[in-house]
N, C-alpha and C positions, 0 to 999 in steps of 0.2 A: 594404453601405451601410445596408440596416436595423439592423444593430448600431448600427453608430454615432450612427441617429437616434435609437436607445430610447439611448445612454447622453446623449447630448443632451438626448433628453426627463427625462430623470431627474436630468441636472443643472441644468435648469430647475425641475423641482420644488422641488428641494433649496431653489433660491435664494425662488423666490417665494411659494412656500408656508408661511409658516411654522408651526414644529414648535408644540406644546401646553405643552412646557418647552424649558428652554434647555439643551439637551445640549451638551457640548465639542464639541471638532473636529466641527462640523457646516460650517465652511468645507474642513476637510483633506480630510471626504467631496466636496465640491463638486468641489474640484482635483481627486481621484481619479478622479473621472466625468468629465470634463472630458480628462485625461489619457485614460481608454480609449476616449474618444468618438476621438483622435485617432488611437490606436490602428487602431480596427477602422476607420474611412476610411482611413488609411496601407494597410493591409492590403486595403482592396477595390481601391483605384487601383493596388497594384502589382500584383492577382488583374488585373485590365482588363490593363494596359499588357502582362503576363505573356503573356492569351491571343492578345492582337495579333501577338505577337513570335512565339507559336508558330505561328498563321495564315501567316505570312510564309515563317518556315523551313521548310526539308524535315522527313518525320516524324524521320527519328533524329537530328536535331542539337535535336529541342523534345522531346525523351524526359524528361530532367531537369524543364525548364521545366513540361511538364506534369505531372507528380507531385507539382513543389511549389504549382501553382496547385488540383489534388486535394486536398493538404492543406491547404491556404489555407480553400476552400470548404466541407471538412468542418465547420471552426471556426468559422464564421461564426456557425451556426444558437446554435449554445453561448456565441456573445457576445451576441447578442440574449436566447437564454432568459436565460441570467445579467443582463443589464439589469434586464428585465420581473420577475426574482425580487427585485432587492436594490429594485428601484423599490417595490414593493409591500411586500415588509417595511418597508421606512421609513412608506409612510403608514400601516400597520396598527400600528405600533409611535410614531412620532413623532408624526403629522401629527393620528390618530385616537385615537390609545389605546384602540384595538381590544382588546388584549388588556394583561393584567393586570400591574401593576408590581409589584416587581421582576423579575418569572420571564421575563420578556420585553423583550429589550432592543432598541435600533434599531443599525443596521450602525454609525451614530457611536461607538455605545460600544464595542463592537467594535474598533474603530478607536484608540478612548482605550488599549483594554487591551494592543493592541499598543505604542504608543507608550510608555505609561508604566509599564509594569510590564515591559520588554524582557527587563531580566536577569533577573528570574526566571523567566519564559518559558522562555527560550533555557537555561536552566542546566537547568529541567527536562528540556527535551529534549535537552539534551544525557546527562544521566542515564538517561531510559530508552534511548535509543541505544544508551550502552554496554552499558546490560543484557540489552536484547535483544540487540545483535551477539555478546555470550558464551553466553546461552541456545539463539538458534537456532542458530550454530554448533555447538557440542556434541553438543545434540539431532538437528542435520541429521547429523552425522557418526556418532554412535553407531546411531543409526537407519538410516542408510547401510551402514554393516557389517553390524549385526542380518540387516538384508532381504536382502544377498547371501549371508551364512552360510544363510539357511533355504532360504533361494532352490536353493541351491548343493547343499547335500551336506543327507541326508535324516537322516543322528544329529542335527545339531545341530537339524535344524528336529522330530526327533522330541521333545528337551528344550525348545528355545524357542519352539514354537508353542500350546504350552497356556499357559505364561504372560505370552504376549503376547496370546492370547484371551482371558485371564483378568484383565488389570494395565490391557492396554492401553484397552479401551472407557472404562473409569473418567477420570471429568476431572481434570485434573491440580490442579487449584483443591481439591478433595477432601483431595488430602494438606496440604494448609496445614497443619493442625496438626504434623503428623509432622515436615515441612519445617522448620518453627521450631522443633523442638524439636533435634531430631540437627543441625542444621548452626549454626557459629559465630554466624555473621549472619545478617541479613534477607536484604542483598543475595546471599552463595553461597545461601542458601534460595529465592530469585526466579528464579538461576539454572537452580538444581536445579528447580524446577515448569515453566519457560521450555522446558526442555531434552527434561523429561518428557512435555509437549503437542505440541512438533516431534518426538520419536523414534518414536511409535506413525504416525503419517500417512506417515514415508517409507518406517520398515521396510514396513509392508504394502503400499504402491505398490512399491519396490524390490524386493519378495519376489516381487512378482506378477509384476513386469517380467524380470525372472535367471528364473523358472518357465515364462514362457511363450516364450522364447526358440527359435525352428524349429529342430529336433534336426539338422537337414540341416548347421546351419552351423556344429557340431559335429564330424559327422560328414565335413566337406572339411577342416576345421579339423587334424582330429588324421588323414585320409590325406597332409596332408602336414607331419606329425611336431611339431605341435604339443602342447604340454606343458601341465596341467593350470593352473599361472599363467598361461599365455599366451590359454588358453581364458576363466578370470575375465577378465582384466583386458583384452583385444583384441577378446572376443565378445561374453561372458555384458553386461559392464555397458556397453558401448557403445550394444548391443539393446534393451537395458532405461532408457537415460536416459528415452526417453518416459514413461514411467512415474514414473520418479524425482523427473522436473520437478513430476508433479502432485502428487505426495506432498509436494515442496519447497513448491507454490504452497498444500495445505489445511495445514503444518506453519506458516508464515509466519500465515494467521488467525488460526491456534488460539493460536500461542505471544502474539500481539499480544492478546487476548482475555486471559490469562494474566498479561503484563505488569501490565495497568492494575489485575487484581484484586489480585496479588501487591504493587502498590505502594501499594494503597489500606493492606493490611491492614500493612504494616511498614516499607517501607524508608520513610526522612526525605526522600525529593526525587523526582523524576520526574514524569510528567503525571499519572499516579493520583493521585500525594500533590498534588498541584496542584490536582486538578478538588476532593479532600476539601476542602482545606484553602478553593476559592473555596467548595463548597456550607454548610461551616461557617459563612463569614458572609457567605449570603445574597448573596456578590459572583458574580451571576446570568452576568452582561455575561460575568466573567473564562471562567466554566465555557464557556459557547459558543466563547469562543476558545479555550479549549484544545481543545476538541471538534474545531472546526474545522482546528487543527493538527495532532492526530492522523490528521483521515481525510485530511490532505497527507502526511503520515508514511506511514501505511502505503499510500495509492498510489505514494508514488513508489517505495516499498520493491518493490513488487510492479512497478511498468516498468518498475527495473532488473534483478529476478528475468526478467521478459521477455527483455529485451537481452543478459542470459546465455545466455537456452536458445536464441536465434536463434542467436548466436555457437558455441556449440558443436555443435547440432545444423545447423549450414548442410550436413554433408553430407547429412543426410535430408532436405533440401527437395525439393519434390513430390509425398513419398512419404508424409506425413501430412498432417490438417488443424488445424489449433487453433481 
């Protein structure tokens, strides 16, 4: 219910306050608040009518009921702080001119930049998208093999562990030059540095995870006749995904870190070449919303990487914590 009075109160401002210039869509913001004000009241009256219905019923028939009135209430607090933040950007930016024009824009223009610059937006991310999904795959996959070869058998980790303690600390941003220079393109060069920021974070989580695997589960393993593949791929990496995940989850920032440098410095499209090409002319408004669509991008990158490791690893539930 407090949600929905701060997006209330905020679309009251909107209306009756007015701004210091005449920003576009400063009605499509009003709708917008207007819309989540109905929102978060939809969401508290069915959170009420929710817990009534579980009062009533026995405990295990309100089992469900109650986990989604838990999630309901967790979100609450997150639509009010979110209110009280865009409320306050607007009068520090529209109402006040608090801070300094252009480098600071009000959610309206925000707002504009989605609406009227879509396709290029959207075409950008759809560029870096595909860039990343071919960079971190690779990376995750070459880096995947690395860390169970070293993990596994002590010749190869005797040849590949000095120069993955030697290669790998180094940022992958470092090789630019190199990258551009040996590879066709920009974009297989984005790939190849993409590839090279995911492969050092899971080899060494992977290596760690296949190394510290309890000998004992080896040792039942092969008294009843199992074979050196069946040990990799039934024991050694099943034991080891914990590890793997994390090395997937620090491989995932780094290579996204990587992306926006790699597209600043060459390829023609993507959010990188996007934020250059708004800071080039001063179209301040555009950079925040790409900003802002990146950290949507890599979250939700990251709660689908979640949704994987719950799914595969559901048989270790209990047995870890995250």
């Amino acid at each position: 219910m407090l949600a929905a009075l701060g997006w209330l109160g905020g679309a009251a401002l909107t209306q009756w306050w007015p701004a210091l210039d005449d920003w576009p869509y400063t009605r499509e913001l009003l709708l917008l608040k207007l819309l989540l004000a109905a929102l978060a009241l939809s969401l508290a009256v069915a959170s009420w009518r929710t817990e009534r219905a579980a009062r009533r019923r026995p405990q295990p028939a309100s089992a469900r009921a109650a986990g989604w009135l838990a999630t309901r209430i967790d979100t609450a607090p997150w639509l009010l702080a979110l209110a009280l933040g865009i409320t306050g950007w607007e009068v520090v930016t529209a109402q006040l001119e608090w801070l300094p024009r252009p480098f600071f824009a009000p959610p309206q223009a925000l707002l504009a930049v989605y609406v009227d610059d879509l396709p290029r937006l959207a075409a950008s991310v759809a560029h870096s998208f595909v860039l990343l999904a071919y960079g971190y795959l690779l990376g995750a996959l070459a880096g995947f093999g690395i860390g169970v070869a070293i993990g596994w058998s002590k010749a190869v980790g005797y040849w590949l562990h000095p120069v993955l303690r030697l290669i790998g600390p180094l940022p992958a941003t470092a090789w630019l030059p190199l990258a551009f220079f040996f590879f066709p393109s920009s974009f297989s060069a984005s790939v190849f540095l993409i590839a090279l920021a995911t492969a050092f974070p899971v080899a060494v989580l992977t290596w760690s995870g296949v190394a510290s695997v309890n000998s004992a589960y080896y040792d039942v393993a092969r008294t009843l006749g199992a074979r050196p593949a069946f040990l990799i791929l039934r024991v050694a990496i099943p034991a080891a995904l914990p590890s793997v995940f994390v090395g997937l989850f620090m491989g995932l920032g780094a290579s996204f870190a990587v992306l926006i440098v790699a597209e600043m410095m060459g390829v023609k499209a993507g959010l990188g070449w996007y934020l250059q090409w708004a800071q080039g002319w001063a179209a301040y408004s555009n950079m925040y919303a790409a900003l802002l669509v990146m950290a949507l991008m890599c979250s939700g990158l990251i709660t689908l990487l979640f949704r994987v490791r719950d799914r595969l690893l559901a048989w270790q539930k209990g047995m870890l914590k995250w």
